[in-house]
Each structure stands twice: as structure tokens, then as C-alpha cells.
C-alpha positions in Angstrom: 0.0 0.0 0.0 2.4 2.4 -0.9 1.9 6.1 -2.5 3.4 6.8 -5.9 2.5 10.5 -5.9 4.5 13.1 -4.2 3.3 15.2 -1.1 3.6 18.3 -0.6 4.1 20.2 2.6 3.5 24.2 2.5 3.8 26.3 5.8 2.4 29.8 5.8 4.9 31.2 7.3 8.4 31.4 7.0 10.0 27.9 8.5 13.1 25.9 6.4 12.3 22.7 8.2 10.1 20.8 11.0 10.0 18.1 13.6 8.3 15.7 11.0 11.2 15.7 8.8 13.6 12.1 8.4 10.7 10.1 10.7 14.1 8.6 12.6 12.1 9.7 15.9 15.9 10.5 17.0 16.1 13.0 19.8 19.1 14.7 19.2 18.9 18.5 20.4 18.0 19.8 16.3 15.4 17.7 16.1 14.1 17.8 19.3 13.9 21.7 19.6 12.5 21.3 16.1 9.2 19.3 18.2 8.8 21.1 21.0 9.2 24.9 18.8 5.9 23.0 16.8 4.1 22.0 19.9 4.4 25.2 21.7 4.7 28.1 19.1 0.9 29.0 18.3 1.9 30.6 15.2 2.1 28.1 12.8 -0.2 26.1 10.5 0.6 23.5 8.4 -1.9 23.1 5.1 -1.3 19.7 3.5 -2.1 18.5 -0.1 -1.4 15.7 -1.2 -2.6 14.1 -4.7 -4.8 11.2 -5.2 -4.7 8.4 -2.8 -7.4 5.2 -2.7 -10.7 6.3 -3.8 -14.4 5.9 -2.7 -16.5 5.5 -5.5 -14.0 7.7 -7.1 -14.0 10.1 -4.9 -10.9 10.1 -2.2 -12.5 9.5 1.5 -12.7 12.8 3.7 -11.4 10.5 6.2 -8.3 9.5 4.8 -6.9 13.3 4.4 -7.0 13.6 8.2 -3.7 11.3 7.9 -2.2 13.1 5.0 0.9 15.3 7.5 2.1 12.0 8.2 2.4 10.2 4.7 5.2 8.1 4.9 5.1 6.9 8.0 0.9 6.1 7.8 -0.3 4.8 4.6 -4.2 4.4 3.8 -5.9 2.5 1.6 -9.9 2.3 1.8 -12.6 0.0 0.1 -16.6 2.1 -0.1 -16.8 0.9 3.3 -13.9 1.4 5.5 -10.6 3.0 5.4 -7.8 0.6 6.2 -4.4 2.6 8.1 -1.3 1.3 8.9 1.7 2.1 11.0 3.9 0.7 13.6 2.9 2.6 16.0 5.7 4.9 16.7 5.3 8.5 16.8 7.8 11.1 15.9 8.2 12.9 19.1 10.3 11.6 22.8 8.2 9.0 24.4 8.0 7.9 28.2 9.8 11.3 29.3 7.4 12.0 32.9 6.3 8.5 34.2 6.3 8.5 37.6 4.2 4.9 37.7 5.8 2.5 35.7 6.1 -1.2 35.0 9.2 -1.5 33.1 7.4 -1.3 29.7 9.3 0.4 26.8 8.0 1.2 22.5 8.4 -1.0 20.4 7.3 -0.8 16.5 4.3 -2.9 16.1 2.9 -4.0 13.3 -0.4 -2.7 11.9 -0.4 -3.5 8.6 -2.2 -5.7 6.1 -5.0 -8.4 8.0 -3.6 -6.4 11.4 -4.7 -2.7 9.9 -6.7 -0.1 11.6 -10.5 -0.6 10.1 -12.6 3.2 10.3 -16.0 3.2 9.2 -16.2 5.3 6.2 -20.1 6.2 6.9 -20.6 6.2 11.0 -23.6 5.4 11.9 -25.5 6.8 14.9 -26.1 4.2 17.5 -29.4 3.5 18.8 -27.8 3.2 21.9 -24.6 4.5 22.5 -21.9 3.3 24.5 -19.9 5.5 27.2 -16.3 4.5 28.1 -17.2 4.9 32.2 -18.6 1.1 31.9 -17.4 0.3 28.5 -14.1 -0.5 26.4 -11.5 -0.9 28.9 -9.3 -2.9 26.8 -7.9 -2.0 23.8 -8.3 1.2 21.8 -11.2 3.4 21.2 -9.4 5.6 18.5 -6.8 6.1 16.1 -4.3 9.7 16.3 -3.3 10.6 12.7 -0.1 9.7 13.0 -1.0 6.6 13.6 -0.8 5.8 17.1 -3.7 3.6 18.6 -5.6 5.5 21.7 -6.9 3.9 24.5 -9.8 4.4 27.1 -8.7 7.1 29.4 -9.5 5.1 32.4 -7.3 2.1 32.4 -8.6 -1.9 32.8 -9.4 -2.1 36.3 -12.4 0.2 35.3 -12.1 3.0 38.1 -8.1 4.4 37.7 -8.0 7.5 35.4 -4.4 7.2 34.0 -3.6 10.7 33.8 -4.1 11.3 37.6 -2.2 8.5 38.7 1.0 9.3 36.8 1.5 6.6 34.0 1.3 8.8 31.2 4.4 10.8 29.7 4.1 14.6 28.3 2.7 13.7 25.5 -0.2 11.6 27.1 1.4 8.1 26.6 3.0 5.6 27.5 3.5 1.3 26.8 1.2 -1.1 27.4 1.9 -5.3 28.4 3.1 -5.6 24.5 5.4 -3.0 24.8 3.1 -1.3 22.6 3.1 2.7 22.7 -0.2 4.3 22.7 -2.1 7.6 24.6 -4.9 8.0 27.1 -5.8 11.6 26.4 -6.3 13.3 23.0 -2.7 14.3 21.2 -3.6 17.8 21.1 0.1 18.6 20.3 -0.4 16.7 16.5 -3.1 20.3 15.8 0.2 21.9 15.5 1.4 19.6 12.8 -2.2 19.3 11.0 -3.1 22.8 11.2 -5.5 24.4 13.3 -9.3 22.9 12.9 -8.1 19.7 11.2 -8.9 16.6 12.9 -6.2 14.9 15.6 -7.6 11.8 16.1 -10.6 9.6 14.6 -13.0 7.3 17.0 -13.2 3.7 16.1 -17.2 4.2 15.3 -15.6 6.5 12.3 -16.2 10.3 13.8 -13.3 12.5 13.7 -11.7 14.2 16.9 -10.9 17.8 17.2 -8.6 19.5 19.5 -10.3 22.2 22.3 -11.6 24.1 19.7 -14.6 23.4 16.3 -13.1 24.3 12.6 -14.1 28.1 13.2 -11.8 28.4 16.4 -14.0 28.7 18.8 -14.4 26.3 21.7 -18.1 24.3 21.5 -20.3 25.2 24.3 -22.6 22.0 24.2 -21.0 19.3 24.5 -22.5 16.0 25.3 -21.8 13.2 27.8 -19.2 11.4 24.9 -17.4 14.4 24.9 -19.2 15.2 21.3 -21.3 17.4 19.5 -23.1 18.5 16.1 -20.3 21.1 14.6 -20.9 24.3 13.1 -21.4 22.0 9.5 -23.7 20.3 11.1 -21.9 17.6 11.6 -21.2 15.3 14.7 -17.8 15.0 16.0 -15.9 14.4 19.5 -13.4 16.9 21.1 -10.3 17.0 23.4 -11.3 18.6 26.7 -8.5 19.1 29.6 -10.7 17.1 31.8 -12.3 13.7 32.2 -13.0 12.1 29.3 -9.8 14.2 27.8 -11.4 12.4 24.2 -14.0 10.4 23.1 -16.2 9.3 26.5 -17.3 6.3 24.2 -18.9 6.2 21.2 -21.8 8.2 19.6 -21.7 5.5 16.1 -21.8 1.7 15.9 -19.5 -0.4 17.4 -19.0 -4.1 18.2 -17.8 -4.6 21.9 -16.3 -8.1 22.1 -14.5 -8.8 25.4 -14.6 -5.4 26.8 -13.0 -3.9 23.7 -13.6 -2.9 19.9 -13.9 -5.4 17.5 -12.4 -5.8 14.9 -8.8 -4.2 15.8 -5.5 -4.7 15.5 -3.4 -6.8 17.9 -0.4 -5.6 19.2 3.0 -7.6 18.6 4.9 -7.9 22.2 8.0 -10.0 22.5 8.4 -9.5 26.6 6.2 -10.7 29.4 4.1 -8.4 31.4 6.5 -6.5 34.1 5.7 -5.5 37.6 6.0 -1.9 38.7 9.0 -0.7 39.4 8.1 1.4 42.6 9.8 4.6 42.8 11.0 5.0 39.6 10.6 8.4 37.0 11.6 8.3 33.6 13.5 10.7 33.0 14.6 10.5 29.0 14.0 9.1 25.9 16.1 9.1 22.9 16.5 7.4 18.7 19.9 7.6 18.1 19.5 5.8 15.2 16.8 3.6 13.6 16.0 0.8 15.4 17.7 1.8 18.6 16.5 3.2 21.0 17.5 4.2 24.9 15.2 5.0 27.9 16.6 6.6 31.1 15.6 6.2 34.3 16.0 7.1 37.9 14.9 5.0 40.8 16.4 5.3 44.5 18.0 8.2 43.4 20.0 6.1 40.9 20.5 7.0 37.1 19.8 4.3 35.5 18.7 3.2 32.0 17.9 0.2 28.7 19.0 0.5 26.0 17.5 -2.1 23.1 17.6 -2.4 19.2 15.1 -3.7 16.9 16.7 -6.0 14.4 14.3 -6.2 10.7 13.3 -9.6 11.6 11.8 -8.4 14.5 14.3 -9.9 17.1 14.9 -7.2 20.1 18.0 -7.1 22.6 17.8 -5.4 25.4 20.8 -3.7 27.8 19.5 -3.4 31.4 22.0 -0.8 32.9 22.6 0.0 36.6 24.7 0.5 39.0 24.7 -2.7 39.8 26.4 -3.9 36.2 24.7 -4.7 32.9 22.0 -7.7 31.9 21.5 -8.7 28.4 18.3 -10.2 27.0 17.6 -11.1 23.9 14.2 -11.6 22.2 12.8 -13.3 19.0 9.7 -13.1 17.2 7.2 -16.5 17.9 7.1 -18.1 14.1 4.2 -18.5 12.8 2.5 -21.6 13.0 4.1 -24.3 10.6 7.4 -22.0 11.1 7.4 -21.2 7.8 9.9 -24.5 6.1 12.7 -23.4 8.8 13.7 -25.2 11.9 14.3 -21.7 13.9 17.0 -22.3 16.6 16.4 -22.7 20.0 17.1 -19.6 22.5 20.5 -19.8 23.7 21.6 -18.3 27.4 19.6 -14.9 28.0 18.0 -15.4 25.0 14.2 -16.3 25.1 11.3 -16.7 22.5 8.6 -14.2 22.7 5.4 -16.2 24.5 2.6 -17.0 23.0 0.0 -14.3 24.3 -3.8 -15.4 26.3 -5.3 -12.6 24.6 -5.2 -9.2 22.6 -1.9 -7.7 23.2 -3.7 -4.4 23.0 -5.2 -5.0 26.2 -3.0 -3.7 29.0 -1.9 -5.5 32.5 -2.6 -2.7 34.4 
């Protein structure tokens, strides 16, 4: 599902280059004053055009524009019923950075591609009866952020602990779930300043888009309802970000399958590790890409600096550094094959070396 055509990427004002540039998601000082300069200065607005992608009936989805600042790194493809997205899951900016409540989780790319793609409705349709997230959905995701990173139910799966308040996301309203799989629990209002003001940030799962604080005209909707949603000035529906509780869509205003307390269909999330316990007393206190595929995530814990730093090999196979104080551990993790392994005998996990397990359930569901 690749794009043939070019994109083309105008800012109205003056600016030579910005934090989307390379998608390395490296964090050297450039590049990272490069994101925070976009997420901060109110001054910019990006206008995307990009020419044709996958077509509805000839005409190219609505939908699948909301994606377009990130082509490259999300690719779409849609059918005259859903639009299909992939990523892995990794967003361009520092992840983790914050967490004061953390259990040893760290990003990995995932892979939600092909069979394993995101699946919007192209044509929501209002529920008879719709769904809120206080009783609902507390597995998996309820949304999809236009770069393509999955969002998930704001409280987490013990159905009463609102995520935010309890200090488990990072500054950009994130952080890893059981699969090592990256995702946020509050709307990514920071992506408006890549999209452009009154351009959607986010999409629900039931196919309505997500808007930041404020509608299309700039100004902030007075009547919201109880999903966090209302009838824009087009007259169409749509959800919002808000600074409190729901933060995003407080469930879902379309149709939606709910199939052991999540979304169905959706993608499954590709972990390698076991679930971790928390490790109590610990802050993260940096993130950083110093290259593709690698990747290093500080830590301090008992006033300790300490840190792991793990690559991502193309066959999928992850090897983690765990460095302390103490001294260093290696672990080494492949990929399970898939069933009938493919004509090759893979070899056996040697010493600190171990074979990811086969998961109970949807990776995307977090052990928290």
C-alpha cells in the first residue's frame, strides 16, 4: 500500500524545516527543539495537499486526508466501506519522558499492517444506543491519532483508575502497554500543531473524527454532550479533546461491536516481553533514537541514574541492555514463528535469549 505521488508540505509562514522531517524519531537537540518549537509556538499552520490516494467510488474519502501530515510513515488504503491505516505505532516525538508509575514497559514498532490494519467506518452510523467509556471499552483502543498511534480508554482496565491522575502517562499523554506497545490516554492535542488548526487529531473507532479544544471556526463548543461530542458548526457530529475527564471520546456516539470489553475488529499488538511488575519509585527521565532501530530510555529509581537501551533487528528480534549500578544484563528476544514455522527449523534460545510467549489474549489490552 504504498503512494506513488508526491506530497507536498507548505507552511504559511516562513519555516526551512520541522520536527516531522527524516521520521528517525531521534532525539538529538535539532530535532528535538524542532518538536517542541511546533508543539508550543501558536503561530504556525501547516496546510497539507497531497494528490490522489485510494478512492471511494472515485472520490478520495474525507477521512483518509485527516492522515495526510504523516504520509510516509501512515499509509491508507480504503474500500466504499472502511478506510484501512497502517503504522507501527511509533510516533515522531520523545516518548515515556514523565512517568512516575511504571512497569518496566518500553515502545516497540508494532505491526499494523495488512490483515492487522486499523478498520474506520467510512459512513458512521448513529447508535441506537450509545456506548460511554465509564462502563465500557476498557481494553484496547477506542481511536486512532493521525499519526497513527492507537488511543486507549482514558481510564485504564481495572475500570475505576484515570491514568492521567495516577501518573502513568508521559508529556505527551502516553505511554507502553503489556506488549510493549506505545499508545495515549488523552487526546494528542500537540499533533493540531502539525495538522493545522481545525483539522482533525484523532478519529474514534465508530468512524467520527476528533478535534482538539476548539470546532473548525476556532472557537471552543459550548454544548457538548456526555461522549465528549457534539453537532459542529457544519452540522456535523464530531468528539473533542477537553483538559478534563473524558480528555477524548467518552465512548462512542456511532456503531461499534464490543467483544470482550473492547472494539472489534482491531489490531493486535505484537509484544516479544512478558508483562512487568511496577517498578516502585522509579521516574523516567529520558528518551532518545539515536539511530533507527535503537533506542535508549533513562531512568532514575532510589536516586540512581539508570537506563535500557534495546535495538530492533528487521526480523523483529529485540536485545535489550538493562544498565545499573549494579552492572549490565543482556536479554535477547525473537519473534514466535508462525504456526508451521514457515519450512525453517528456527533455533532454540540460547543463554539470555528467550522466544517471545505465545499471548492469552489481545496484546492491546494492558496488564494494568
Amino acid at each position: 500500500m504504498k503512494f506513488l505521488l508526491p506530497v507536498t508540505l507548505m507552511l504559511l509562514i516562513s519555516v526551512s524545516t520541522f520536527a516531522h522531517d527524516g521520521h528517525a524519531h531521534t532525539t538529538t537537540a535539532a530535532i528535538q527543539n524542532k518538536i517542541e518549537n511546533l508543539n508550543t509556538d501558536t503561530g504556525e499552520q501547516l496546510i497539507v495537499q497531497r494528490s490522489s490516494a485510494p478512492r471511494q467510488n472515485g472520490i478520495r474519502p474525507l477521512t483518509a486526508s485527516y492522515f495526510d501530515a504523516f504520509a510516509g510513515k501512515v499509509e491508507v488504503q480504503s474500500d466504499n466501506a472502511f478506510l484501512y491505516v497502517e503504522s507501527d505505532g511509533m510516533p515522531n516525538h520523545p516518548m515515556m519522558i514523565g512517568i512516575t508509575a511504571w512497569q518496566q514497559q518500553v515502545p516497540l514498532p508494532q505491526s499494523y499492517k495488512g490483515n492487522n490494519a486499523w478498520k474506520i467506518p467510512l459512513s458512521p452510523v448513529p447508535a441506537k444506543n450509545p456506548m460511554s467509556a465509564k462502563d465500557h471499552f476498557f481494553r484496547g483502543a477506542i481511536a486512532l491519532a493521525v499519526n497513527g498511534v492507537p488511543i486507549f480508554n482514558p481510564i485504564k482496565n481495572d475500570g475505576r483508575t484515570d491514568t492521567l491522575k495516577a501518573g502513568e502517562l508521559d508529556q505527551w499523554g502516553g505511554h507502553c502497554g503489556r506488549g510493549d506497545d506505545y499508545h495515549y490516554h488523552i487526546a494528542p492535542v500537540h499533533l493540531e500543531k502539525l495538522v493545522g488548526k481545525g483539522n482533525p487529531i484523532g478519529v474514534a473507532l465508530d468512524g467520527y473524527p476528533i478535534y482538539g479544544y476548539n470546532d473548525p471556526n476556532g472557537r471552543p463548543p459550548t454544548d457538548l454532550d456526555w461522549l465528549n461530542g457534539h453537532k459542529g458548526p457544519d452540522g456535523e457530529y464530531h468528539y473533542h479533546a477537553t483538559k478534563t475527564y473524558p480528555y477524548v471520546n467518552g465512548g462512542f456516539f456511532g456503531e461499534v461491536i464490543e467483544r470482550a470489553g473492547q472494539v472489534d475488529p482491531q489490531p493486535r499488538s505484537d509484544g516479544l516481553r512478558p508483562a512487568l511488575r511496577p517498578l516502585r519509585g522509579a521516574k523516567i527521565v529520558g528518551f532518545e533514537n539515536p539511530t533507527p532501530g535503537n533506542y535508549v530510555v533513562r531512568y532514575v529509581v532510589d536516586r540512581q541514574n539508570r537506563s535500557i537501551q534495546y535495538s530492533v533487528a528487521e526480523n523483529g528480534t529485540a536485545t535489550f541492555r538493562f544498565i545499573s549500578p549494579q552492572g549490565t544484563r543482556t536479554e535477547t528476544y525473537r519473534p514466535r514463528p508462525p504456526a508451521g514455522g514457515g519450512g525453517r527449523n528456527p533455533k532454540r534460545p540460547g543463554r539470555n535469549e528467550r522466544q517471545r510467549p505465545r499471548p492469552p489474549g489481545n496484546r492491546g489490552a494492558e496488564s494494568r
